[in-house]
C-alpha positions in Angstrom: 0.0 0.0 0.0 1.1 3.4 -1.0 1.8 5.9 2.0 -0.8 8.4 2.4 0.6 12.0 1.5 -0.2 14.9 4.2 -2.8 17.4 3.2 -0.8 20.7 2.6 -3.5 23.7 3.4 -3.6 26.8 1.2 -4.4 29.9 2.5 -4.9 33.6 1.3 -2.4 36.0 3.3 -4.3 38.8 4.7 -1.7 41.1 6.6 1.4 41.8 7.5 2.4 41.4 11.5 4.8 43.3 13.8 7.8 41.4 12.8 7.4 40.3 9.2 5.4 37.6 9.1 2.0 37.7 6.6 -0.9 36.8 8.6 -4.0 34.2 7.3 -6.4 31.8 8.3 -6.2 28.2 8.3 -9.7 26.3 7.7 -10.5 25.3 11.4 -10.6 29.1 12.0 -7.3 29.8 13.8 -4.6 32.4 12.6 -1.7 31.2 11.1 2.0 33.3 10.6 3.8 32.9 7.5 7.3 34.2 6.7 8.2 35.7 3.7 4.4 35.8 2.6 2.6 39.1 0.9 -0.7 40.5 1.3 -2.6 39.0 -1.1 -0.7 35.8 -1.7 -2.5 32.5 -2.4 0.4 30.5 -0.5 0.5 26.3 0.3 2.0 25.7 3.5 4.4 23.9 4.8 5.8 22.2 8.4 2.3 23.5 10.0 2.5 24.2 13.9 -0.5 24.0 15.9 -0.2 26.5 19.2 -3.9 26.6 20.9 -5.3 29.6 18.9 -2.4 30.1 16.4 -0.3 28.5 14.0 3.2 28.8 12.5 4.2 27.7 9.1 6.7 28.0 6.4 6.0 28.9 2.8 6.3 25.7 0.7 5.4 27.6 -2.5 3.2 30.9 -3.7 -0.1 29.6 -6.1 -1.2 32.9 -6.7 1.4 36.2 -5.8 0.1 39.6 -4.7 0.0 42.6 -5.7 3.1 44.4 -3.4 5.3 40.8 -3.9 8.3 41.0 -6.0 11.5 39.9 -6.5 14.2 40.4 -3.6 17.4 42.0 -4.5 19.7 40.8 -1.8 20.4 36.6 -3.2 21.4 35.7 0.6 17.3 36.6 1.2 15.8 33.4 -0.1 19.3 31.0 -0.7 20.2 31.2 2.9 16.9 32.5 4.3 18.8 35.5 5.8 16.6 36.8 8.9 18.5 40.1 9.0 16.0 41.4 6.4 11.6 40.5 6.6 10.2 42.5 3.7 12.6 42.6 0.5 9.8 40.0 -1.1 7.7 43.6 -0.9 8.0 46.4 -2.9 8.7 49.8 -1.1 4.8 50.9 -1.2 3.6 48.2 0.2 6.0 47.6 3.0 4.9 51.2 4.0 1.5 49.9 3.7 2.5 47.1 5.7 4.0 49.5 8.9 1.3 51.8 8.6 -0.9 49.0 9.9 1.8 47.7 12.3 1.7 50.6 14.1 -1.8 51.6 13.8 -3.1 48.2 15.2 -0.7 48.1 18.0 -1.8 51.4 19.1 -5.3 49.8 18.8 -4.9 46.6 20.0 -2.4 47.2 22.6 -2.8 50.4 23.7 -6.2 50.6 23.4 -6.4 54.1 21.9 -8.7 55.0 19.1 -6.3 55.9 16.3 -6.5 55.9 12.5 -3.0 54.6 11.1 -0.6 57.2 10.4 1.1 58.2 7.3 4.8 56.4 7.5 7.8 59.1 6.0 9.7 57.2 3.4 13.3 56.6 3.6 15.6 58.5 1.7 17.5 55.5 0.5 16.1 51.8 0.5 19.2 50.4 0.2 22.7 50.8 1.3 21.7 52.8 4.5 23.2 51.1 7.4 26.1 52.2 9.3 26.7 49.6 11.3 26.3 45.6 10.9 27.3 43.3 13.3 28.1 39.4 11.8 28.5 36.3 14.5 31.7 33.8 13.7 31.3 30.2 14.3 33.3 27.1 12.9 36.7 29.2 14.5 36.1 31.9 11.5 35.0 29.7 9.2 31.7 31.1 9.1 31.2 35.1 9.5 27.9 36.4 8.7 24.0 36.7 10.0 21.5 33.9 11.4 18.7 32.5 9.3 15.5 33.9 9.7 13.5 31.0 12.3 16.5 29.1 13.1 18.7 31.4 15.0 21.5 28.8 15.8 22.0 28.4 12.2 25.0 30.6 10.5 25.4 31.4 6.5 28.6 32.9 5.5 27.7 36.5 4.4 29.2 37.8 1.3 27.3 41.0 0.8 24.0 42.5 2.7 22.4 45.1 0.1 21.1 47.6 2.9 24.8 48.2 4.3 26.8 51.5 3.4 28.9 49.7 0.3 31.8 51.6 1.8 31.7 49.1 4.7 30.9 46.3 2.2 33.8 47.0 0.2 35.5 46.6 3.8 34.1 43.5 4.6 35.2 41.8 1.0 38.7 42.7 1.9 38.2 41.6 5.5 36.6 38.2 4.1 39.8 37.4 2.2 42.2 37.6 5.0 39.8 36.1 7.9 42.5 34.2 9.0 43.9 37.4 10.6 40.9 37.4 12.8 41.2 35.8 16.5 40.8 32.4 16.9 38.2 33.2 20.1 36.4 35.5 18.0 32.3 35.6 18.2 31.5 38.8 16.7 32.9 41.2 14.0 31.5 44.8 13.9 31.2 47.1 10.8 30.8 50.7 11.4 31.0 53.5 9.8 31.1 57.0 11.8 29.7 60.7 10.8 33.2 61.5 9.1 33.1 58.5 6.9 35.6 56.5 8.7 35.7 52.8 8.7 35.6 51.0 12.2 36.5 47.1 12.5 35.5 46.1 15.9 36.0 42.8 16.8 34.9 40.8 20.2 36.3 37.8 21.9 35.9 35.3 24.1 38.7 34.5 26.3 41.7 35.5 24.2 43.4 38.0 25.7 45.5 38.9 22.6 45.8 39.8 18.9 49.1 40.0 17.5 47.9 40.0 14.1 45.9 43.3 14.5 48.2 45.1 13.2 49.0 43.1 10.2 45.4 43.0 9.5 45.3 47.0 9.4 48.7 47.0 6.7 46.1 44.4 4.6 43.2 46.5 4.6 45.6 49.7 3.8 47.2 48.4 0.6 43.6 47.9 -1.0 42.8 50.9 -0.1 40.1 49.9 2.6 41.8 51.6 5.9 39.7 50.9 9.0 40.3 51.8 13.1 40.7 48.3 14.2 39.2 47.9 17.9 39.8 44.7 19.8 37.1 43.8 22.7 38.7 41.2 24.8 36.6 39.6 27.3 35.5 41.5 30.6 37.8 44.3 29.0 36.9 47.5 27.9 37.3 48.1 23.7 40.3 49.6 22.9 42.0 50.6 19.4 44.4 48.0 18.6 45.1 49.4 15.3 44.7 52.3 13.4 43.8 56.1 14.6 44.9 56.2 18.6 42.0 58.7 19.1 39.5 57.0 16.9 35.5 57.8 16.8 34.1 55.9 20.0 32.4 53.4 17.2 30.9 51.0 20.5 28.5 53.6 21.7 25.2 53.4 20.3 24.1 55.6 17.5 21.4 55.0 15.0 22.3 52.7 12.1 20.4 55.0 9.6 22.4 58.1 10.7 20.6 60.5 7.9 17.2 59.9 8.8 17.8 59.2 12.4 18.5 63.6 12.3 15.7 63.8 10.6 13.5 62.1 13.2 15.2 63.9 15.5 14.3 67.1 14.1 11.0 66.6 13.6 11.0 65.4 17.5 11.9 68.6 18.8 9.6 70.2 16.4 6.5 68.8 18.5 7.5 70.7 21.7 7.0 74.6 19.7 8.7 76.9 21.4 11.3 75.9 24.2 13.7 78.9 24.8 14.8 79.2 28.4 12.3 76.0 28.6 13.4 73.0 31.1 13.2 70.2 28.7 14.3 66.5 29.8 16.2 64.4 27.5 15.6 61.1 28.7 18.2 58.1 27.1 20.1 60.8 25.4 22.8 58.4 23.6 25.7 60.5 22.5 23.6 64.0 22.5 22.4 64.4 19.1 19.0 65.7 20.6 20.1 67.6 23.6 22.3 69.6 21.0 19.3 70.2 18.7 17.5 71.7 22.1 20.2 73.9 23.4 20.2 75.4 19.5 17.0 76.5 20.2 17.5 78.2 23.7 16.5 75.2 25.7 18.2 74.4 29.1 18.9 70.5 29.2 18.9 67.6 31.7 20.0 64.6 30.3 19.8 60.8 31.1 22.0 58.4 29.3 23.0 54.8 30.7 26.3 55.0 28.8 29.0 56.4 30.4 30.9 56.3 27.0 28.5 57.6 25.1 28.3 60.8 27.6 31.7 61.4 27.6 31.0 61.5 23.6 28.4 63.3 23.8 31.0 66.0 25.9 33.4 65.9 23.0 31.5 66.2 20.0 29.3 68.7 21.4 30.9 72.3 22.8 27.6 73.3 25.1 27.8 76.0 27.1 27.7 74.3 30.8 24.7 76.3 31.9 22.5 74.8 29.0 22.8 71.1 29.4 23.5 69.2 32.7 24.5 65.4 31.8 23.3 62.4 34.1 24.7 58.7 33.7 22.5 56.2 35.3 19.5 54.2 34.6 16.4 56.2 33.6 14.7 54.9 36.2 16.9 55.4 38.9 17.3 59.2 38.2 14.4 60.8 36.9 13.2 61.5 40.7 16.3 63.4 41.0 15.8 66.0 37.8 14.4 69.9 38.3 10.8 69.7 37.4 10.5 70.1 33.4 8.9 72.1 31.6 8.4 69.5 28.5 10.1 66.1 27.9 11.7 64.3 25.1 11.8 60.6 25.5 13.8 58.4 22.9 14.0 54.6 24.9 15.6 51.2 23.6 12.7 48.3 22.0 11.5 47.6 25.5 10.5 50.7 26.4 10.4 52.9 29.4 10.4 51.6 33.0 7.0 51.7 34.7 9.1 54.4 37.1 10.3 56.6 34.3 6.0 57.1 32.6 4.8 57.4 36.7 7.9 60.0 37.0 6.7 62.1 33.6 3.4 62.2 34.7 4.1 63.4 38.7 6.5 66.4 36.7 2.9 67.3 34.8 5.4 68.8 31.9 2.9 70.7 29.4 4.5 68.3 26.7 5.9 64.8 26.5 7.3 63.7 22.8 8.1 60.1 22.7 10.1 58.3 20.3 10.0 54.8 19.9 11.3 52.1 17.8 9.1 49.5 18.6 5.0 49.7 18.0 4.2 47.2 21.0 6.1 49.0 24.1 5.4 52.3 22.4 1.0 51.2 22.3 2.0 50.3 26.2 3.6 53.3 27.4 0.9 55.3 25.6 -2.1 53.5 27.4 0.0 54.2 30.8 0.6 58.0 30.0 -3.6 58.4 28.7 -4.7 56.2 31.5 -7.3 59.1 33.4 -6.9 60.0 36.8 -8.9 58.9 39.4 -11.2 62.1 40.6 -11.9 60.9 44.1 -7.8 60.2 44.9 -6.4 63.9 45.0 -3.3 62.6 44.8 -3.7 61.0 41.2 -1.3 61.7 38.9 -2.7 64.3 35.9 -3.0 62.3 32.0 -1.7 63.1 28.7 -3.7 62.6 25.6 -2.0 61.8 22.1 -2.3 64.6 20.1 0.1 63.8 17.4 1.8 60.6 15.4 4.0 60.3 12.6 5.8 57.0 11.6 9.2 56.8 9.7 10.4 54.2 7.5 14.1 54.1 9.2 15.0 50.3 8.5 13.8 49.8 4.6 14.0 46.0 3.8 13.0 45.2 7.3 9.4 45.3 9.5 11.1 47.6 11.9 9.7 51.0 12.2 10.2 54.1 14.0 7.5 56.1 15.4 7.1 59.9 16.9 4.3 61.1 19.5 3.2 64.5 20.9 1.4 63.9 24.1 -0.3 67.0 25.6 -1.3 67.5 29.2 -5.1 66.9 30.0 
């Protein structure tokens, strides 16, 4: 007797969720998540996963494409399932499409706030934006390069990623060739590339607690005409420059990868707070003081909050502020914020998992007449929201006053990828 062959389901792709996946229903009713599906896609499934309510599946082939599906540039995409990028199988409009109702439903869902979805700013350049890109070594070098998209113990050997700065790619090619220059206990190699256009080779280790072949590395790179700050970050060591410029960029603080439009954002940030001069304005996780610059330009006086200790003292060197208009804090958000003057307004810019319970009870005990949030991720941003709208309680006299969300504009900052970044005005109630 012949072995009965599995029924494969088909199902029409109806969305796009936070994270990438296209979104459908299976025939007993529950929602199933598809990667590397489009709106619109008849799709047959493959490796079904039953979770309660939900399902996961791969794409075993597309019967009928959408409309927004089209080719992806980038071959390490579909050959080695790269999971760096979500959306290159979209065109441009429709992966705004696609974040418009990211954000939109998160605010919805999540939030609970009742929100149309808002207009996401294009990019200025789909590809080639990044600054940075950090690759993870395995097989002692043999392997440098990103994690497939569902299976993150799983390495492919990167040769180029399309949405880098070619500058950096053209780094990495030369890099590639003489691998065997790298540390034996290396686990990550980081590409960046700083404001000036200088090339930054960072690499991290486990263990080793030398590189005499830095240096060698550096003359390589050199002859091709591909110089680079080499940086070596031993283990339980701080990074240092190892080769290279001795008073190099500090290229492990954070900055955003999409420098261009990350000023842009910015920009429009401060724009939400109207006038500030001789305002008290908080910048709360201030990086390396991109916005608390942008403030002080306008006559703003400035209390800052930035975990980094590096990226303050950056923040100091790049930025010649007269003392009386910025006051720098390092510490935890959440530690300091009952320690700040009482602001006038607040700018808020947090990492994906938002701000700490302390920091939006904090905000709302100041009662600043403005509070502009910036957010990269739609999920902790709907959540902070719904804390920072939540009404008071009339009969407590000590409840803390509410905002309501008066403003929302959504940028497309990671082209190629279901990431998007988000910008709210919040006005005092």
């Amino acid at each position: 007797m012949n072995p009965v062959e599995p029924v494969r389901e088909t199902v029409n792709i109806a969305r796009i969720a936070a994270g990438g996946d296209g979104v459908g229903k299976l025939g007993d009713g529950r929602t199933v998540f598809v990667p590397r599906t489009a709106p619109g896609d008849l799709v047959e499934l493959n490796n079904l996963q039953l979770h309660g309510r939900f399902a996961r599946a791969r794409l075993l082939r597309v019967v009928e494409p959408g409309p927004g599906r089209t080719q992806p540039r980038c071959p390490h995409y579909e050959q080695d399932e790269c999971g760096g990028c979500q959306l290159q199988h979209l065109t441009n409009e429709h992966q705004l499409a696609a974040k418009r109702a990211i954000v939109g439903d998160a605010l919805r869902r999540i939030g609970h706030l009742e929100v149309d979805d808002s207009e996401v700013e294009p990019s200025d350049r789909e590809w080639g934006y990044r600054s940075k890109l950090t690759l993870a070594v395995a097989a002692a070098g043999r392997r440098i390069g990103l994690h497939r998209y569902d299976r993150p113990g799983e390495l492919f050997d990167l040769t180029r990623c399309h949405i880098t700065a070619p500058s950096l790619m053209d780094l990495w090619e030369e890099v590639r060739s003489h691998r065997g220059l790298l540390p034996a206990a290396a686990k990550t190699v980081v590409l960046r590339l700083d404001r000036e256009g200088g090339r930054h080779l960072l690499v991290q280790v486990m263990g080793q607690r030398s590189w005499s072949e830095a240096q060698a590395l550096h003359d390589r790179l050199a002859a091709q005409g591909k110089t680079a700050t080499i940086w070596w970050s031993p283990e339980g060591g701080a990074p240092r420059v190892v080769a290279g410029a001795p008073t190099a960029y500090p290229a492990t603080v954070f900055e955003q990868v999409h420098p261009g439009l990350g000023d842009q954002i910015r920009r429009f940030a401060v724009d939400q707070l109207g006038e500030i001069a001789d305002r008290h304005v908080w910048d709360l996780y201030a990086g390396i003081g991109e916005t608390s610059e942008m403030l002080t330009e306008r006559g703003a006086k400035v209390e800052s909050v930035e975990v980094d200790g590096r990226a303050v003292a950056a923040a100091e060197r790049r930025h010649s502020v007269p003392a009386d208009r910025v006051q720098r804090h390092v510490g935890r958000a959440e530690h300091l914020v009952d320690r700040l003057r009482r602001p006038d307004m607040v700018i808020t810019n947090p990492p994906r998992t938002g701000m700490d319970a302390r920091v939006v009870d904090a905000i709302r005990a100041a009662g600043p007449r403005r509070v502009v949030y910036v957010s990269c991720d739609p999920a902790t941003l709907a959540r902070d929201l719904a804390r920072l709208t939540a009404p008071p309680d009339l009969s407590d006299s000590s409840a803390l006053p509410s905002y309501r969300l008066t403003a929302l504009r959504s940028f497309d900052l990671f082209p190629q990828t279901a990431h998007v970044e988000s910008v709210a005005l919040l006005e005092a109630v």
